[in-house]
C-alpha positions as CSV (number, residue, x, y, z in Angstrom):
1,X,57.1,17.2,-49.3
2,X,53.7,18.8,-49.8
3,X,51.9,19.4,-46.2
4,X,48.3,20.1,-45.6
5,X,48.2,21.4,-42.1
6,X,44.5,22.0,-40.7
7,X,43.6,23.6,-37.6
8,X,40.5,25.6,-35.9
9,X,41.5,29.2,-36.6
10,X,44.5,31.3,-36.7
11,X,44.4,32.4,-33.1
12,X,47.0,32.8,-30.1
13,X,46.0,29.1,-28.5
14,X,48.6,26.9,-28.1
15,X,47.7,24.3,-30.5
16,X,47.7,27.6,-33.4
17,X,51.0,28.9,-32.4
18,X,52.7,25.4,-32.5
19,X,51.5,25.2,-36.3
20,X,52.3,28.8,-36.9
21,X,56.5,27.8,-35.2
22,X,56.3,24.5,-37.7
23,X,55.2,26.0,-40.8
24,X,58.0,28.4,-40.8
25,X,60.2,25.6,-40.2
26,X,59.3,23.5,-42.7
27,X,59.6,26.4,-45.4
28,X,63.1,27.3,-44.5
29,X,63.8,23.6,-45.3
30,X,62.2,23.5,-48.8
31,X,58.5,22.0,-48.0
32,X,55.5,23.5,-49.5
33,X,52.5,24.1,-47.3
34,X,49.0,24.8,-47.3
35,X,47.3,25.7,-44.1
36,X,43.4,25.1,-44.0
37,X,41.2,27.0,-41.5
38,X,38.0,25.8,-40.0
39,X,36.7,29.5,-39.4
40,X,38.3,32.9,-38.6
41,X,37.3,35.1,-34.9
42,X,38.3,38.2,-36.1
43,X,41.0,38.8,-33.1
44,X,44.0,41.5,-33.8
45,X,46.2,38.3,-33.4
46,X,44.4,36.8,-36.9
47,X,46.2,39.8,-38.7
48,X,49.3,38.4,-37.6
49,X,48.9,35.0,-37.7
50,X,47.9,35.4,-41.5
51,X,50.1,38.0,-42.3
52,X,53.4,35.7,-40.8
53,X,51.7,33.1,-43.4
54,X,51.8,35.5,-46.4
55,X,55.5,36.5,-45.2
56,X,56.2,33.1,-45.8
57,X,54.6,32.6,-49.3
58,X,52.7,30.0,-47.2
59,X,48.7,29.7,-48.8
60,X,46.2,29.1,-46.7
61,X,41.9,28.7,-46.8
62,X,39.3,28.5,-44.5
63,X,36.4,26.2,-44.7
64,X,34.1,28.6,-42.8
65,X,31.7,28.2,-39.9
66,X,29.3,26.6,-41.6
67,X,31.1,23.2,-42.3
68,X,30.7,23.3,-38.0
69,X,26.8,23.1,-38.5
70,X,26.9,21.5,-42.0
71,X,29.4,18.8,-41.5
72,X,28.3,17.8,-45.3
73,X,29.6,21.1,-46.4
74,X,32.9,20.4,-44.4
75,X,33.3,17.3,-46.3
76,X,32.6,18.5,-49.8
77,X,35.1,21.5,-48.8
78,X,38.2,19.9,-47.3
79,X,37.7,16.8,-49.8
80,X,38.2,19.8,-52.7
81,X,41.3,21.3,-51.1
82,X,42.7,18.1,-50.5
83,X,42.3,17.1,-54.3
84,X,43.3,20.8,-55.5
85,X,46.7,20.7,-53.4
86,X,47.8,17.4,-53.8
87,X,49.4,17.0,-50.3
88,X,51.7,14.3,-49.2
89,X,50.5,14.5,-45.8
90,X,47.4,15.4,-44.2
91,X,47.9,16.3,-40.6
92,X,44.8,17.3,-38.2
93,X,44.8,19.0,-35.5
94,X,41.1,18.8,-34.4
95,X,38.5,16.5,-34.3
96,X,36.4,18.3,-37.2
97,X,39.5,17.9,-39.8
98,X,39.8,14.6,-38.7
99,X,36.1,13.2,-39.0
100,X,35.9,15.5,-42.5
101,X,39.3,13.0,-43.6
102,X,37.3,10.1,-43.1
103,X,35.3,10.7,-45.9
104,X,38.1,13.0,-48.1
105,X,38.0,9.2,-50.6
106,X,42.3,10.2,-51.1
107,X,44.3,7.1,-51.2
108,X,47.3,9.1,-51.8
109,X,47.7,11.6,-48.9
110,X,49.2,10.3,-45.0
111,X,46.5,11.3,-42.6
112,X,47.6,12.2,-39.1
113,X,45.8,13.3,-36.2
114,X,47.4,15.6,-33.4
115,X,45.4,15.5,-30.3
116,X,46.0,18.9,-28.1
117,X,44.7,17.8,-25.0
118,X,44.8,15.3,-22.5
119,X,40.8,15.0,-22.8
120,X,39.3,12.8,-25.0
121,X,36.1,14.5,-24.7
122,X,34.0,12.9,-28.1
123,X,32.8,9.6,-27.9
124,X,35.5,6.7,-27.8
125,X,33.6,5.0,-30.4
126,X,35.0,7.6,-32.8
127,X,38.5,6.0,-33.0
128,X,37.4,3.0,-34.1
129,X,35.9,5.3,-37.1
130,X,39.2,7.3,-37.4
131,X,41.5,4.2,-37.1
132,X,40.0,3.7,-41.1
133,X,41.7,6.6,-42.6
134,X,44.1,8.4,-39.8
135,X,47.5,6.6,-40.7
136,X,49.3,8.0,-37.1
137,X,48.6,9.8,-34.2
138,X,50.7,11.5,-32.2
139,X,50.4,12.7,-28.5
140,X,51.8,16.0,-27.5
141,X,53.2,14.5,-23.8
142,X,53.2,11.2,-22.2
143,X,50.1,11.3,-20.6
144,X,48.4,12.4,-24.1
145,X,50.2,9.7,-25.6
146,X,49.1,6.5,-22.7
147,X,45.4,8.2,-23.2
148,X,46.0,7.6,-27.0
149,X,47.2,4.5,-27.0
150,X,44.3,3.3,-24.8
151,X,42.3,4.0,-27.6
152,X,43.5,3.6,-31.1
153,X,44.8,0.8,-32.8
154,X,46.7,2.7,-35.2
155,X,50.2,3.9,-34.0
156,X,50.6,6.8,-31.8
157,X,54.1,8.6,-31.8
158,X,54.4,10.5,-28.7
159,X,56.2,14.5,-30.2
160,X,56.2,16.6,-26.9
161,X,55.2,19.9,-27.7
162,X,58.4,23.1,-28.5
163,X,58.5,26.7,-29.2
164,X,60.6,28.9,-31.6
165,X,63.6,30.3,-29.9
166,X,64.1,32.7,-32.1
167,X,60.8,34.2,-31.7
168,X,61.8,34.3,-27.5
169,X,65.5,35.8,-28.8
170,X,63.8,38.6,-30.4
171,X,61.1,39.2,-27.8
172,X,63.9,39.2,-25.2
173,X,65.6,41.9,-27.0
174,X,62.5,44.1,-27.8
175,X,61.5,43.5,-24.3
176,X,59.9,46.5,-22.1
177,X,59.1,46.5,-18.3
178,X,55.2,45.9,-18.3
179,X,55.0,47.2,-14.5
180,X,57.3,47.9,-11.4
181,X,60.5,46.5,-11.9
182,X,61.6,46.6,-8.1
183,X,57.9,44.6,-7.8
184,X,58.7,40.4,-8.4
185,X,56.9,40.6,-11.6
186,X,54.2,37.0,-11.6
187,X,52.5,36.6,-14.7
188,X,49.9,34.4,-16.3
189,X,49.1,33.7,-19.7
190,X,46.0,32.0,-21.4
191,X,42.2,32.1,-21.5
192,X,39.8,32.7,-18.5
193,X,37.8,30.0,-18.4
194,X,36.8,27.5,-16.0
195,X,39.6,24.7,-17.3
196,X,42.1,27.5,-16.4
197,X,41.4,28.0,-12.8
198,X,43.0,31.7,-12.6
199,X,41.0,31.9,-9.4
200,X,43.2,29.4,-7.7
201,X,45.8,31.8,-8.5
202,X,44.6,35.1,-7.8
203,X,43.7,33.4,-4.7
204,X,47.2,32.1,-3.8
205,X,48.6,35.6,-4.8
206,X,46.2,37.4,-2.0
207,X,47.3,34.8,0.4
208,X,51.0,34.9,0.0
209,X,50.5,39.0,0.2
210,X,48.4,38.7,3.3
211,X,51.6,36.5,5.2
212,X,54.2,39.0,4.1
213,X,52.8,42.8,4.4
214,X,54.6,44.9,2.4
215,X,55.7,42.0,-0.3
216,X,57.1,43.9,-3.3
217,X,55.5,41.4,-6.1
218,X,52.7,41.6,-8.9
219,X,50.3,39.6,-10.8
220,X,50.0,39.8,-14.6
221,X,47.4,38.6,-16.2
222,X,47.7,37.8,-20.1
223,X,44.3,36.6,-21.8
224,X,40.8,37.4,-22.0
225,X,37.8,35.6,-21.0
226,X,34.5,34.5,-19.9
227,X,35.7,34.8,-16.3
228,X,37.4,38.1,-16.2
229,X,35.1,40.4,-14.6
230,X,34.8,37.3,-12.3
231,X,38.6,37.6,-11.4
232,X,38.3,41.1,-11.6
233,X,36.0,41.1,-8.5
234,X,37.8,38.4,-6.7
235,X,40.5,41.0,-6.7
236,X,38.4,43.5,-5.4
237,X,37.1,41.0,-2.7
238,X,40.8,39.9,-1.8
239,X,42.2,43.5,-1.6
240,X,44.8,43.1,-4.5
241,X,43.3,45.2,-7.6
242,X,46.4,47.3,-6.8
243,X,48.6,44.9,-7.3
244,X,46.9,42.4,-10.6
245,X,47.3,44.1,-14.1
246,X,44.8,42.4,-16.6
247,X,45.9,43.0,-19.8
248,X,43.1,41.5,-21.9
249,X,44.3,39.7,-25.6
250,X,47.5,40.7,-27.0
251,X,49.3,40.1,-29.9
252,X,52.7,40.6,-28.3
253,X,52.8,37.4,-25.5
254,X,56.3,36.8,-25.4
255,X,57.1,40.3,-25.0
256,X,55.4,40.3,-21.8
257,X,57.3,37.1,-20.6
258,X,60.0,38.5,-21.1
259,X,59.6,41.2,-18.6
260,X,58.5,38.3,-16.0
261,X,60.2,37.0,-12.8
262,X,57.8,34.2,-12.5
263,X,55.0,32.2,-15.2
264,X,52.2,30.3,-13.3
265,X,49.5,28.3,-14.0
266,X,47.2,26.9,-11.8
267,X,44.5,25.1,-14.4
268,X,42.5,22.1,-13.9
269,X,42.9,20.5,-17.2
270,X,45.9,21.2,-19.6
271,X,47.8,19.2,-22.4
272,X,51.2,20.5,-22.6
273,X,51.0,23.9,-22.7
274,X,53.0,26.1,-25.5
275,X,53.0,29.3,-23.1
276,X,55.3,27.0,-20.0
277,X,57.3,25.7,-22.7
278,X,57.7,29.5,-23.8
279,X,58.5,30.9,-20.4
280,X,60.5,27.9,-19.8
281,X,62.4,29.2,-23.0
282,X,62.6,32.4,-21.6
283,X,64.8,31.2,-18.8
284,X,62.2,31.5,-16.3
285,X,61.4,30.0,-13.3
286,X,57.6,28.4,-13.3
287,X,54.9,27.2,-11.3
288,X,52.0,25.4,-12.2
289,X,49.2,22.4,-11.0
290,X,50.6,18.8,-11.6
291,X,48.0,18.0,-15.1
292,X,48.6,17.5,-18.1
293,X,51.9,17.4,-19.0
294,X,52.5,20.7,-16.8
295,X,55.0,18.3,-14.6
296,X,56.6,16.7,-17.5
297,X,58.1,20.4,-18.6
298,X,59.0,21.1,-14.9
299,X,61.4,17.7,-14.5
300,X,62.9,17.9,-18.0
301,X,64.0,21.2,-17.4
302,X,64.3,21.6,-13.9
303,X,63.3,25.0,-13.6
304,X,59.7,24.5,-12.1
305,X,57.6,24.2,-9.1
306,X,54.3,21.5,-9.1
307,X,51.3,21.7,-6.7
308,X,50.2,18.4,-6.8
309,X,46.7,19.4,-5.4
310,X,44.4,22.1,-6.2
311,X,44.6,23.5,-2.5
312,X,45.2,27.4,-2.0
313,X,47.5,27.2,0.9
314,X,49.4,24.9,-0.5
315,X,49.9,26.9,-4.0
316,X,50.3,30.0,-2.0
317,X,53.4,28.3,0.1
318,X,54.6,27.2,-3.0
319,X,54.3,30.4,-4.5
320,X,55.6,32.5,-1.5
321,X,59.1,30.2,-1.9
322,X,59.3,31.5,-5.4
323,X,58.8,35.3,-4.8
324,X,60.5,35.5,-1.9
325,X,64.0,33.6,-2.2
326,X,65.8,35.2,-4.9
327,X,68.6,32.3,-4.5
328,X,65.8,29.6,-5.3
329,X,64.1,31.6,-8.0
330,X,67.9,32.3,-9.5
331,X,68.7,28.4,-9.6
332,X,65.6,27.6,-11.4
333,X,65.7,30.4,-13.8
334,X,69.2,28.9,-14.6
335,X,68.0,25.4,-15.2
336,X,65.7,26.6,-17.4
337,X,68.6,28.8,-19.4
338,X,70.4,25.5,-19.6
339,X,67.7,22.6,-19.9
340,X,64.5,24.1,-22.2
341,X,66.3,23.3,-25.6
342,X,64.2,20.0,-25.7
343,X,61.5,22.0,-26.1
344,X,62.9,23.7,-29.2
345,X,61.1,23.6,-32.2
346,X,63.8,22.4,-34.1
347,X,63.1,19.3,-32.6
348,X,59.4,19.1,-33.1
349,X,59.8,19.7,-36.9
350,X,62.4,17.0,-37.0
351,X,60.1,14.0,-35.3
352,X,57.3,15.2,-37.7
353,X,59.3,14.7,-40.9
354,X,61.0,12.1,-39.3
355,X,57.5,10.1,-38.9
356,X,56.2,12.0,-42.3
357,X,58.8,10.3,-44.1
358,X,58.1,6.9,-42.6
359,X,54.1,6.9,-43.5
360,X,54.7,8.2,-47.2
361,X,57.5,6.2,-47.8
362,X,55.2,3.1,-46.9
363,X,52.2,4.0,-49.7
């Protein structure tokens, strides 16, 4: 097949990495691809994401920033593309790309629209608009995929989210200590911002440190944000800058799960998030708030603690359990070891082609 991926940027966000795990997939099998950009940021983690693209022999473009305040411009430019390349399937995975499709005037092309979150944040009316030319949708949980249903009358094919075990393999064996081994190594990574509630966390961490003096544990945080010097201060406040590294944006994530004893998350709003599924592939035991599909991940593998409520004390207790009995920790880092591999991205590839297939084979 011929595959048009488009996507927001080459960046380290979930939704990017997924496409980034599939496109390499689908080359190894014999499918040609073309990835389109919306705009670039500039981030070290660009040069890798379009030099693993160029590895590949995979092309890709970007529409620039201007088709975000000249939607016209976006038209004219992804309607070009899409004529140039020929695809046999269009697939979206924002809400730009997928208002630009409506008005693309390709018969021949599939259209499918991947939505990343379990928001549906733009007007509802705007289904009724995409139902014309998006031919699927698919939801990346069950909760993304009830929310979808709820409002489009074109099918929705619920593909949970995966990762590439390979890429864990390799980080596992390139792995370096980030910190104090004899320390219970806790780490976090993604954004700060409000939707990621890191305070709840930070928060939960001082608490559980407070009830045992002298805890040997650490928190590491991976990202880089609007909220850090926020955090940063919170620290300060809480008396545990000693013991919270904030390692700003890398381009080296897994490496850093790799040297982790526990992943936690504590946002507010998540769909199903590529870095659990990653530390769950890891064979690590997790923590994070019951949204999204954060819970689903946690009973398909088995390896994960849910606070069902965005209370301190009660992520802290939860927390404390994981850090301090090695036993417990042990038995969920095992389940993971054993269970993740629904979350491979061997699987992922195969329902996409799987429902690719089925919407080309019906033009």
């Amino acid at each position: 097949m011929k595959i048009l991926h488009a996507i927001t940027a080459p960046g380290s966000g979930g939704a990017e990495v997924l496409v980034l795990d599939m496109v390499e997939k689908l080359v190894e099998q014999g499918h040609e691809v073309l990835v389109v950009f919306l705009e670039d940021r500039g981030h070290d983690f660009e040069k890798y994401y379009l030099g693993k693209l160029e590895s590949l022999g995979v092309s890709y473009s970007f529409l620039g920033r201007v088709a975000r305040k000249n939607p016209f411009k976006g038209v004219l430019g992804f309607r070009r593309i899409i004529k140039s390349f020929k695809p046999d399937v269009v697939h979206c995975h924002n809400y730009y790309f997928s208002v630009f499709s409506l008005f693309s005037f390709c018969k021949a092309p599939s259209f499918v629209y991947t939505h990343h979150n379990i928001e549906l944040s733009k007007s509802l009316i705007l289904y009724k608009f995409l139902d014309k030319k998006i031919d699927a949708y698919i939801g990346i949980c069950q909760t993304c995929y009830v929310k979808l249903c709820a409002v489009a009358s074109k099918p929705v094919v619920r593909v949970d989210n995966g990762a590439s075990s390979e890429r864990v393999a390799s980080s596992l064996d390139d792995a370096s200590p980030k910190g104090n081994k004899r320390k219970v190594n806790i780490t976090y990574v993604g954004r700060l911002f409000d939707k990621k509630n890191v305070h709840l966390l930070v928060s939960a961490f001082a608490k559980v440190k407070l009830t045992h003096p002298g805890l040997q544990a650490e928190l590491h945080i991976v990202g880089d944000g609007p909220q850090r010097k926020m955090l940063e201060s919170l620290c300060e406040k809480k008396g545990v800058e000693q013991d919270v590294y904030f390692h700003g944006r890398v381009s080296d994530v897994p490496v850093y799960l790799a040297a982790a004893d526990i992943f936690a998350l504590s946002s507010i709003s998540e769909g199903l998030p590529i870095s659990l599924i990653e530390a769950s592939l890891f064979g690590l035991p997790t923590i994070s708030t019951n949204v999204g599909g954060c819970s689903e991940v946690s009973h398909e593998v088995g390896n994960g603690v849910v606070v069902d409520s965005l209370d301190v004390d009660e992520y802290a207790r939860k927390l404390s359990r994981l850090v301090v009995d090695i036993e417990y920790r042990d038995a969920l880092a095992n389940n993971a070891r054993k269970y993740s591999g629904h979350y491979s991205i061997e699987r992922v590839v195969r329902e996409h082609l799987s429902l690719y297939s089925r919407l080309t084979n019906s033009v």
